[in-house]
N, CA, C and O atoms as a Maestro MAE file, in Angstrom:
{
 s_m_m2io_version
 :::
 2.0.0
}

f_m_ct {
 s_m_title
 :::
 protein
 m_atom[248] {
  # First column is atom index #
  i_m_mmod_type
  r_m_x_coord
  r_m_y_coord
  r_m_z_coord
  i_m_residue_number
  s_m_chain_name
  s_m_pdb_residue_name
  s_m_pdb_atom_name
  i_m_atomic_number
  :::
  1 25 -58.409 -39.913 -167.146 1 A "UNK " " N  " 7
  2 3 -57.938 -38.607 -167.473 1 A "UNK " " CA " 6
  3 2 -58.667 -37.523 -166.689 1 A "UNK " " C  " 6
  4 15 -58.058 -36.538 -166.272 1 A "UNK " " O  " 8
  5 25 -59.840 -37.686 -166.509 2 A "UNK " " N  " 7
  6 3 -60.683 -36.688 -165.709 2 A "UNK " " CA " 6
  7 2 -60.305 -37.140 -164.029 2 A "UNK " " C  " 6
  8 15 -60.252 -38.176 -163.366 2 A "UNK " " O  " 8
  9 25 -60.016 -35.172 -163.759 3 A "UNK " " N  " 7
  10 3 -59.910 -34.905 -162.325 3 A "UNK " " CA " 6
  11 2 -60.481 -35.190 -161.547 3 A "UNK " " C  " 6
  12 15 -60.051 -35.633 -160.482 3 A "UNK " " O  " 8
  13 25 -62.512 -34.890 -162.077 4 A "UNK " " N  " 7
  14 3 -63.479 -35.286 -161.235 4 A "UNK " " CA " 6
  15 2 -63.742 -36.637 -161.200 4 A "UNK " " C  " 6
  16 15 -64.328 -37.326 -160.365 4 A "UNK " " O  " 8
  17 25 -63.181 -36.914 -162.307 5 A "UNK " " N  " 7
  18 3 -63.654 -39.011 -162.017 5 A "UNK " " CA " 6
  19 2 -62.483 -39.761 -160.904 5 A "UNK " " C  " 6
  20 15 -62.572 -40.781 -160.220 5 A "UNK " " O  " 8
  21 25 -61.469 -38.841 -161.061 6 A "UNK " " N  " 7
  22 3 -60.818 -39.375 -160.113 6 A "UNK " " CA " 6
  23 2 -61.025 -39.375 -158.534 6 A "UNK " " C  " 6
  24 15 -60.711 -40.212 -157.687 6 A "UNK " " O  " 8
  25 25 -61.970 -37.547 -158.388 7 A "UNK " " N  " 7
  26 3 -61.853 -37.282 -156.956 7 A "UNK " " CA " 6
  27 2 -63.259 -38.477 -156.688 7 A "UNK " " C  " 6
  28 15 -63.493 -39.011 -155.604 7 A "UNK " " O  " 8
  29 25 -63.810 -38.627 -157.571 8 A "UNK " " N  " 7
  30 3 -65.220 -39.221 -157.250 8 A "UNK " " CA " 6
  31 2 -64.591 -41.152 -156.671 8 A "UNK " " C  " 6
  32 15 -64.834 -41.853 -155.689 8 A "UNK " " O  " 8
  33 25 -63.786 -41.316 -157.851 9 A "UNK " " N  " 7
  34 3 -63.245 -42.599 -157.327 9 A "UNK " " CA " 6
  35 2 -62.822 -42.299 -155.704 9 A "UNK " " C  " 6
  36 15 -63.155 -43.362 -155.179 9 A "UNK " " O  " 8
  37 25 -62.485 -41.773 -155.039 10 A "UNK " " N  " 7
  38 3 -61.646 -41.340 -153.809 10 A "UNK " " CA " 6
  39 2 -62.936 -40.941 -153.012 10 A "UNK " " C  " 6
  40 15 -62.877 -41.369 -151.859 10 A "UNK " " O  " 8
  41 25 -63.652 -40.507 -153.185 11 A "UNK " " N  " 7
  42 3 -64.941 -40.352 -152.506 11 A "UNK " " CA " 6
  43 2 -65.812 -41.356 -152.070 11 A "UNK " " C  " 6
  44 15 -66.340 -41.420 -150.960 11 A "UNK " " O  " 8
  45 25 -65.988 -42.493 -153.432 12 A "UNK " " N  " 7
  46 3 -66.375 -43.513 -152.735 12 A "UNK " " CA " 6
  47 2 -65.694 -44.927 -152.242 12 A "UNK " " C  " 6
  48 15 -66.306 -45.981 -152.071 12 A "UNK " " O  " 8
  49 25 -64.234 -44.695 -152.046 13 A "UNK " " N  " 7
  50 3 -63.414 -45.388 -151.705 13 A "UNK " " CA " 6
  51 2 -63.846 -44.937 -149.813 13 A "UNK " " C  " 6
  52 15 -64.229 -45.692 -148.920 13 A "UNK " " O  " 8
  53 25 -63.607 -43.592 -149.783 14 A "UNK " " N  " 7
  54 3 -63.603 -43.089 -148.699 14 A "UNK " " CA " 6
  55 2 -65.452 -43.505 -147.963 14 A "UNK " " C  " 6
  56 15 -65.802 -43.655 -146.792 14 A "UNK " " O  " 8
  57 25 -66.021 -43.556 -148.879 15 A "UNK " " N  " 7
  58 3 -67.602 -43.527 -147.989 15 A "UNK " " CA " 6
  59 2 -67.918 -45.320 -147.732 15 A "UNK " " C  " 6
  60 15 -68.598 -45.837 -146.846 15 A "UNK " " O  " 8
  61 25 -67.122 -46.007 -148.896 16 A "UNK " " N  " 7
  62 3 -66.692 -47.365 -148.143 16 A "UNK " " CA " 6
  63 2 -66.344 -47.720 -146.856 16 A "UNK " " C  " 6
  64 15 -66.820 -48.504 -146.035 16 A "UNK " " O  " 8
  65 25 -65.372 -46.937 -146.868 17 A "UNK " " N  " 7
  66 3 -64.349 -46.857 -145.710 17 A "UNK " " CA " 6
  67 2 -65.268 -46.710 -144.475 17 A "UNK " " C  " 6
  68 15 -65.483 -47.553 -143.604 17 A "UNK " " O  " 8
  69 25 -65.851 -45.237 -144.609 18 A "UNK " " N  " 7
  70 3 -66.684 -45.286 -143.250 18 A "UNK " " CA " 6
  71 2 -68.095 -45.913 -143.075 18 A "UNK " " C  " 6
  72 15 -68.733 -45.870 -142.024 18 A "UNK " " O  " 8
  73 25 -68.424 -46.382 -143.995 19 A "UNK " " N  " 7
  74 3 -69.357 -47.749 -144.161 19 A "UNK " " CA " 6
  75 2 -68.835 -48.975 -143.328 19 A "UNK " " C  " 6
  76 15 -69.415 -49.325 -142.300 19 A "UNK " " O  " 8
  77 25 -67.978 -49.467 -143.696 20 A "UNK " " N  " 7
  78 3 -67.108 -50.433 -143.173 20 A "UNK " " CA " 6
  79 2 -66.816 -50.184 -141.374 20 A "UNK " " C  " 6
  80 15 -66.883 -51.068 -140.520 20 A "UNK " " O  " 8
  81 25 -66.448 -48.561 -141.122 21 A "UNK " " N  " 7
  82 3 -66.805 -48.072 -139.602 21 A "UNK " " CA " 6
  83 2 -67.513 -48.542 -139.162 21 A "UNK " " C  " 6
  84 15 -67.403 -49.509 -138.408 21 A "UNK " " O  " 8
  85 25 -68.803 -47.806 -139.619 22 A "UNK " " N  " 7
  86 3 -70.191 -48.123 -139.282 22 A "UNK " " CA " 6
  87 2 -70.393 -49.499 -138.806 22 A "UNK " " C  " 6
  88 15 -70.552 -49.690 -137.601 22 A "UNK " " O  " 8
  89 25 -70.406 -50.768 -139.895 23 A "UNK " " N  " 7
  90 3 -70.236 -52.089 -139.499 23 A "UNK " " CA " 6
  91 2 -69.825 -52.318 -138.300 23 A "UNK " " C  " 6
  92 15 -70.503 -52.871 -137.434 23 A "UNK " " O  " 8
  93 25 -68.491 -51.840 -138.145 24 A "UNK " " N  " 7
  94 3 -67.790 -52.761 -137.216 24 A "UNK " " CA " 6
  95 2 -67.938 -51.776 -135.957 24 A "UNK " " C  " 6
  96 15 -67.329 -51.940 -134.900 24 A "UNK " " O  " 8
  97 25 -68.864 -50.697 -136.230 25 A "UNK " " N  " 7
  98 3 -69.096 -50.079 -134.391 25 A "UNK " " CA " 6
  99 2 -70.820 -50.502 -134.232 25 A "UNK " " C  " 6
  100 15 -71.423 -50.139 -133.222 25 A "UNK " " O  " 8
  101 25 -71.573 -51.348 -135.401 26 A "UNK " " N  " 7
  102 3 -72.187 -51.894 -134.882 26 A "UNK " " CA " 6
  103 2 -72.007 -53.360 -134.390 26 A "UNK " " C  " 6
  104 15 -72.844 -53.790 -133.596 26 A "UNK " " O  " 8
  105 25 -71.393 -53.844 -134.635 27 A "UNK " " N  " 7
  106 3 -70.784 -55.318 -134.268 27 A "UNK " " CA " 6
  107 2 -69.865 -55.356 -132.924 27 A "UNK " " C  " 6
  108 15 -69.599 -56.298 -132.178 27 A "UNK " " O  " 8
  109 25 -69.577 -54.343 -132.899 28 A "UNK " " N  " 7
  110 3 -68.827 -54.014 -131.496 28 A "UNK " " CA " 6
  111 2 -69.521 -53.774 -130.107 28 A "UNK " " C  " 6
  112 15 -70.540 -53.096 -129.980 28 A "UNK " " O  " 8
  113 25 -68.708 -54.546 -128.843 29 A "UNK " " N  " 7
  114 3 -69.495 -55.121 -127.695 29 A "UNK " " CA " 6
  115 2 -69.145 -53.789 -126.635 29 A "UNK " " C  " 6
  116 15 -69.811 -53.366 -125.690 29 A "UNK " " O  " 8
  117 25 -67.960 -53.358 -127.131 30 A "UNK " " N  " 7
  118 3 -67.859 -52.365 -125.907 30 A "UNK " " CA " 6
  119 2 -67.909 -51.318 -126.280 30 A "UNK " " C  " 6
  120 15 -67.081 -50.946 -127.111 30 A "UNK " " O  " 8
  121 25 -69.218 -50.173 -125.652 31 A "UNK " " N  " 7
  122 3 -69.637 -49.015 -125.844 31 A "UNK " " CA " 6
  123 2 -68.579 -47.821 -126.201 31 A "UNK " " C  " 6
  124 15 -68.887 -46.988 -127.053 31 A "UNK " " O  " 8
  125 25 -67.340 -47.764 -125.534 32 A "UNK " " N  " 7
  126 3 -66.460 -46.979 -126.339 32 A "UNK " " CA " 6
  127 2 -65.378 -46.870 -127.589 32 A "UNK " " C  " 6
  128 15 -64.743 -46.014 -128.205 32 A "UNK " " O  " 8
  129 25 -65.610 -48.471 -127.553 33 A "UNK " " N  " 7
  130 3 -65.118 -48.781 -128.717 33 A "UNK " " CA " 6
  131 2 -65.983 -48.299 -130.134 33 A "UNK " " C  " 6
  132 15 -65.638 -47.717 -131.162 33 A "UNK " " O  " 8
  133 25 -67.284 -48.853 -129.636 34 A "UNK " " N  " 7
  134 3 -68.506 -48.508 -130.598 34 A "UNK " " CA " 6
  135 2 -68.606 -46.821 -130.894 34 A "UNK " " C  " 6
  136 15 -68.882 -46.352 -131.998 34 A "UNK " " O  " 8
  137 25 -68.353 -46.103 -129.804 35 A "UNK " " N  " 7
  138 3 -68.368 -44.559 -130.004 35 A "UNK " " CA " 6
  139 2 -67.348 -43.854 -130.725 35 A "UNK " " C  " 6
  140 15 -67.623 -42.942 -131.506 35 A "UNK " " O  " 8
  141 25 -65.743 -44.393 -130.402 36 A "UNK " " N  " 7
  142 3 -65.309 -44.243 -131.577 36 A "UNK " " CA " 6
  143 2 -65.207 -44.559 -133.014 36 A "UNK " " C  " 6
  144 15 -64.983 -43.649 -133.812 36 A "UNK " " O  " 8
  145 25 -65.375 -45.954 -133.461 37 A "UNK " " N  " 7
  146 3 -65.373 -46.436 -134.428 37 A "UNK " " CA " 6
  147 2 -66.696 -45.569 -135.579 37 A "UNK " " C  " 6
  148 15 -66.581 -45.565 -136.804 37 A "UNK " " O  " 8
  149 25 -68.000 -44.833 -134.739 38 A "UNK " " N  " 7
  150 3 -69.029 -44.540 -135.080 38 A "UNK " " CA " 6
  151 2 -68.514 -42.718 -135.578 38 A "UNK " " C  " 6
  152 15 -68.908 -42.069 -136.546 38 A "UNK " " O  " 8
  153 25 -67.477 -42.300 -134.434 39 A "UNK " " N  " 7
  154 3 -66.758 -40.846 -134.411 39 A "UNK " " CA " 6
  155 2 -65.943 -40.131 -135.772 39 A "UNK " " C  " 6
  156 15 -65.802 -39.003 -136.244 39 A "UNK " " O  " 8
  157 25 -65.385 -41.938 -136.165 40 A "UNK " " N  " 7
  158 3 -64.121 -41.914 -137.495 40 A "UNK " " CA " 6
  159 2 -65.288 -41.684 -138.539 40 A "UNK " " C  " 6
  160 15 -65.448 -40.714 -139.281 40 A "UNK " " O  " 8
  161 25 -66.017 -42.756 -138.415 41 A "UNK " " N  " 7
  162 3 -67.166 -42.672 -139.812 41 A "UNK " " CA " 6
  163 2 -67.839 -41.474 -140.316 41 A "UNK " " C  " 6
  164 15 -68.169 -41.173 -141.463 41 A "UNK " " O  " 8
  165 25 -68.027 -40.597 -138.729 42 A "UNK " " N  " 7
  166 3 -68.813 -39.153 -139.283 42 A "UNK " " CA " 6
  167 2 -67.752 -38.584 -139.525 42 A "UNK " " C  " 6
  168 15 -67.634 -38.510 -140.748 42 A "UNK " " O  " 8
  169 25 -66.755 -38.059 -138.916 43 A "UNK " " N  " 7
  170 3 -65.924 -37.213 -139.287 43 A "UNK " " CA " 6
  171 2 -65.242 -37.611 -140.802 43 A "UNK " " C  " 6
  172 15 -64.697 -36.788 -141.538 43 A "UNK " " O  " 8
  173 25 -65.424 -39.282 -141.138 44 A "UNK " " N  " 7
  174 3 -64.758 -39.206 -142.775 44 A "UNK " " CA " 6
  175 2 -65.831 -38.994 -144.077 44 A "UNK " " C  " 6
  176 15 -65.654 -38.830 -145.284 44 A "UNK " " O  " 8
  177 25 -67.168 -39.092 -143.116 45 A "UNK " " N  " 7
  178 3 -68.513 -38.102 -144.102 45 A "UNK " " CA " 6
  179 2 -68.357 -36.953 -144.014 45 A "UNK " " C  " 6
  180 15 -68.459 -36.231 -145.006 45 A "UNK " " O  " 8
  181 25 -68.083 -36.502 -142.866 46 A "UNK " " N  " 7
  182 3 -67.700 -34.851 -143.288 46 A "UNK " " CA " 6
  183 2 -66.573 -34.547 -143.541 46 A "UNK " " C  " 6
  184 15 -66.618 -33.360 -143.862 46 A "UNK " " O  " 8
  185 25 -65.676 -34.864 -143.588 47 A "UNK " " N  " 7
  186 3 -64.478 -35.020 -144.737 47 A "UNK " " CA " 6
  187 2 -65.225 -35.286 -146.293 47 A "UNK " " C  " 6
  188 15 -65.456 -34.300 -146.993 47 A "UNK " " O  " 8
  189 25 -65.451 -36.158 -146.600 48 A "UNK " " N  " 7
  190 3 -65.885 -36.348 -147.849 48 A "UNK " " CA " 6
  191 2 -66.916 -34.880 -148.312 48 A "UNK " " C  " 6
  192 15 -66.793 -34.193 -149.327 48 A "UNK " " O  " 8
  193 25 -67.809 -34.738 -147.311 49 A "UNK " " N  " 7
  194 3 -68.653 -33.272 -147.730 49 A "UNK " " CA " 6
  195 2 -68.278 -32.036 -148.279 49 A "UNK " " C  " 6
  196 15 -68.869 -31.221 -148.988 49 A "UNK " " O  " 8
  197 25 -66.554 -32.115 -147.517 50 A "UNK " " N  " 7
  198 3 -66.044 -30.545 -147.500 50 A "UNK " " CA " 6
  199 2 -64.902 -30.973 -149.003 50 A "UNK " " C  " 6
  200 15 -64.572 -30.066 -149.767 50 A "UNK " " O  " 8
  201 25 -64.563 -31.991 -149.164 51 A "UNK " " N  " 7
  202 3 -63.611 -32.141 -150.302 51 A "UNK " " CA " 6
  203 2 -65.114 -31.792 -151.313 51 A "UNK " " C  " 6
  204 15 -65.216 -30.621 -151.678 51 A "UNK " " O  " 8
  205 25 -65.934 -32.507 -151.630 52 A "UNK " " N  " 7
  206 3 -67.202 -31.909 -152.632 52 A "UNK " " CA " 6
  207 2 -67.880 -32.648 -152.805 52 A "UNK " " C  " 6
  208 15 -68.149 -32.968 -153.963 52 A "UNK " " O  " 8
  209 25 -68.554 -33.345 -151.571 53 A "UNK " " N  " 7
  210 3 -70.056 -33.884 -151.667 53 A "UNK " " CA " 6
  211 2 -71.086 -32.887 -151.500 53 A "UNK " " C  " 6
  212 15 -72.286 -33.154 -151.577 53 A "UNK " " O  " 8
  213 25 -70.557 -31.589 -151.241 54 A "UNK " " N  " 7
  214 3 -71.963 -30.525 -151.450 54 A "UNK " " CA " 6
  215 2 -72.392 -30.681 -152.707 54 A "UNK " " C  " 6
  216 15 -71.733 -31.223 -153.594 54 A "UNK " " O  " 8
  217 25 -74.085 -29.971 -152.894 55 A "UNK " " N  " 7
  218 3 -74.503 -29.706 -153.943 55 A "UNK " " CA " 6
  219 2 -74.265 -28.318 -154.591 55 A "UNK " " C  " 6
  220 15 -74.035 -27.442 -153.757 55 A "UNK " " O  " 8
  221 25 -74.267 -27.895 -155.938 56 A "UNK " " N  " 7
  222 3 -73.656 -27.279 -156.801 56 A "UNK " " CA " 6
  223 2 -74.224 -25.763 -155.905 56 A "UNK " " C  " 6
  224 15 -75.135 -25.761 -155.077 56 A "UNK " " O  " 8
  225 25 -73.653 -24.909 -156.211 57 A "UNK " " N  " 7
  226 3 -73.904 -23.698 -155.383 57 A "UNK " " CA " 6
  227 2 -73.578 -23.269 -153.907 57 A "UNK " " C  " 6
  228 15 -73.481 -22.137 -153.435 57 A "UNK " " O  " 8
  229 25 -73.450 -24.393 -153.367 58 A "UNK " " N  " 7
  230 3 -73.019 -24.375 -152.194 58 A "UNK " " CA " 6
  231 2 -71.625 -23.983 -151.674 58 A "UNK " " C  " 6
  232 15 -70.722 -24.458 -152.362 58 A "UNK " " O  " 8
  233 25 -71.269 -23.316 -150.747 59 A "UNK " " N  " 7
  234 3 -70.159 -23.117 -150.809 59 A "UNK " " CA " 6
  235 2 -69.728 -23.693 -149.380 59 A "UNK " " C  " 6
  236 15 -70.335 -22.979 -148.582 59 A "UNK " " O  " 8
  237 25 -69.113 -24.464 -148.793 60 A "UNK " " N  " 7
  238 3 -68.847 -25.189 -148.086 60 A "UNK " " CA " 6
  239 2 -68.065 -24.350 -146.961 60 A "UNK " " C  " 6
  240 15 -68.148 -24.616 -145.762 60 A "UNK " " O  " 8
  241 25 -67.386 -23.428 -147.430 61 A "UNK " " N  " 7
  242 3 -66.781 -22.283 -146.340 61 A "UNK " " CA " 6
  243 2 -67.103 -21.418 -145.533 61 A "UNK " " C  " 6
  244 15 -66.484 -20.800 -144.666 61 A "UNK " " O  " 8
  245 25 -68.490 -21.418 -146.009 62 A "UNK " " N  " 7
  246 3 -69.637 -20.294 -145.623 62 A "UNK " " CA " 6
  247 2 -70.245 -20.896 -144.422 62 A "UNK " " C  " 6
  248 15 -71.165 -20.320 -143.841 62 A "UNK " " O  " 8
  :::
 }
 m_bond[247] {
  # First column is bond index #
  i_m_from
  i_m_to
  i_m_order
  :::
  1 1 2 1
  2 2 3 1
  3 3 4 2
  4 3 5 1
  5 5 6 1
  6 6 7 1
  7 7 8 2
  8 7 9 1
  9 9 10 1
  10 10 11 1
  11 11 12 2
  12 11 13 1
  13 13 14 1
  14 14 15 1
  15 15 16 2
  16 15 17 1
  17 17 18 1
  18 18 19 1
  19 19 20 2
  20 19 21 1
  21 21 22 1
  22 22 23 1
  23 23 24 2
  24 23 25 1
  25 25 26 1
  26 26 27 1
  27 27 28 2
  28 27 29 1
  29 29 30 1
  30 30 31 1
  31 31 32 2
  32 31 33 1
  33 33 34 1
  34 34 35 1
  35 35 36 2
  36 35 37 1
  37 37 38 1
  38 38 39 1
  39 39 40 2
  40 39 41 1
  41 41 42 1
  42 42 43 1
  43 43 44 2
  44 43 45 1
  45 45 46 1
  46 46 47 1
  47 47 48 2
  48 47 49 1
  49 49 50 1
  50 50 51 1
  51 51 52 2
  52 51 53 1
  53 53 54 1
  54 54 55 1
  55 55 56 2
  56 55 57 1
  57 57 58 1
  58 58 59 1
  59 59 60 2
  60 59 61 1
  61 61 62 1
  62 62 63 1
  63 63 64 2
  64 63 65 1
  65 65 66 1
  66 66 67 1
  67 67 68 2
  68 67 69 1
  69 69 70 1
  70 70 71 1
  71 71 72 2
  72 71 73 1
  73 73 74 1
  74 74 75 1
  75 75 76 2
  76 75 77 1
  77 77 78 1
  78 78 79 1
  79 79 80 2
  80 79 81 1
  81 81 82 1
  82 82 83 1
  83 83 84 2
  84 83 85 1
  85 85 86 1
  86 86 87 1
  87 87 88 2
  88 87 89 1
  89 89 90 1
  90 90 91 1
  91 91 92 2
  92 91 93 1
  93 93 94 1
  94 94 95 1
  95 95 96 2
  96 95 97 1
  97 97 98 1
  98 98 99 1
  99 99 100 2
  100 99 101 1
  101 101 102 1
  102 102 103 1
  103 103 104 2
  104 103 105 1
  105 105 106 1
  106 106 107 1
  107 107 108 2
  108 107 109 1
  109 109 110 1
  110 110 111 1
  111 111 112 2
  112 111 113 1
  113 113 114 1
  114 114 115 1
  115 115 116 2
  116 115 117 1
  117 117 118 1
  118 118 119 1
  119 119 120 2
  120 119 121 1
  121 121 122 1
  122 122 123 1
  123 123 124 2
  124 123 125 1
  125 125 126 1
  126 126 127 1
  127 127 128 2
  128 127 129 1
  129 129 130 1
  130 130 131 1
  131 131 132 2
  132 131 133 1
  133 133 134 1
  134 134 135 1
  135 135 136 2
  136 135 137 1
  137 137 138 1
  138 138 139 1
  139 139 140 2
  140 139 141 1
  141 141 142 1
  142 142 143 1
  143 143 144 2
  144 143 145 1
  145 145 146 1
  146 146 147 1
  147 147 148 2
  148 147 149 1
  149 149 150 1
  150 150 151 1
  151 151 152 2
  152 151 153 1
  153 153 154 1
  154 154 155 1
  155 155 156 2
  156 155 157 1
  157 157 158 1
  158 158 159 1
  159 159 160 2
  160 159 161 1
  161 161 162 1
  162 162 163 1
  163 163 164 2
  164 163 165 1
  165 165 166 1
  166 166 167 1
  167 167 168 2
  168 167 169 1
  169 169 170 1
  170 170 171 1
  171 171 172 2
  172 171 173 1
  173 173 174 1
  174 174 175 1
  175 175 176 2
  176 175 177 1
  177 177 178 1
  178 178 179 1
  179 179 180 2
  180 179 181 1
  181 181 182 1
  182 182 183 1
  183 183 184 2
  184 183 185 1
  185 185 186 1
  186 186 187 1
  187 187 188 2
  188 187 189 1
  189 189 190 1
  190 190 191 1
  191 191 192 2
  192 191 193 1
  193 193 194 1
  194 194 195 1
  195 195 196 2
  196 195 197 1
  197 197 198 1
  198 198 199 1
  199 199 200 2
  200 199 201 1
  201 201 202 1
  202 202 203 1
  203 203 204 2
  204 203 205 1
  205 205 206 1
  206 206 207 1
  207 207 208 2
  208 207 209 1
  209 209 210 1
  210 210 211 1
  211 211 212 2
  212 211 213 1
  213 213 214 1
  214 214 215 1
  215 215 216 2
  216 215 217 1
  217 217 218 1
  218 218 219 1
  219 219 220 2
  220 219 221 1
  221 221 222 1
  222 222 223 1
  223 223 224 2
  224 223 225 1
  225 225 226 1
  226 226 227 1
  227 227 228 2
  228 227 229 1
  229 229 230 1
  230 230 231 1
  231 231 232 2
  232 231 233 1
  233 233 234 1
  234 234 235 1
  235 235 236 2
  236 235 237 1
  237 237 238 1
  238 238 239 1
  239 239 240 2
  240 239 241 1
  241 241 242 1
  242 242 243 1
  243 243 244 2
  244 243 245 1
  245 245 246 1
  246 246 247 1
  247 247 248 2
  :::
 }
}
């Protein structure tokens, strides 16, 4: 029923996700492959930051 338990489920679905990046651009042999796979992972942490992994007060727009 809760909004925030839901976005939180989706948050760490998502920090899985670029966990799972991470893995496989370290397991990876060719350097640009590795640079992107490493590119998706930050950009879906900072995705996750701006939906509301800041801490309370923060305003993410600023």
């Amino acid at each position: 029923m809760s909004v925030a338990g839901e976005g939180g489920d989706r948050a760490q679905q998502m920090r899985a996700k670029a966990q799972e990046l991470q893995d496989a651009a370290d397991r990876a042999t060719d350097p640009q492959e590795r640079q992107q796979l490493r590119e998706k992972a930050r950009q879906m942490e900072e995705k996750i930051q701006r939906e509301g992994g800041t801490g309370p007060g923060l305003d993410p727009m600023v």
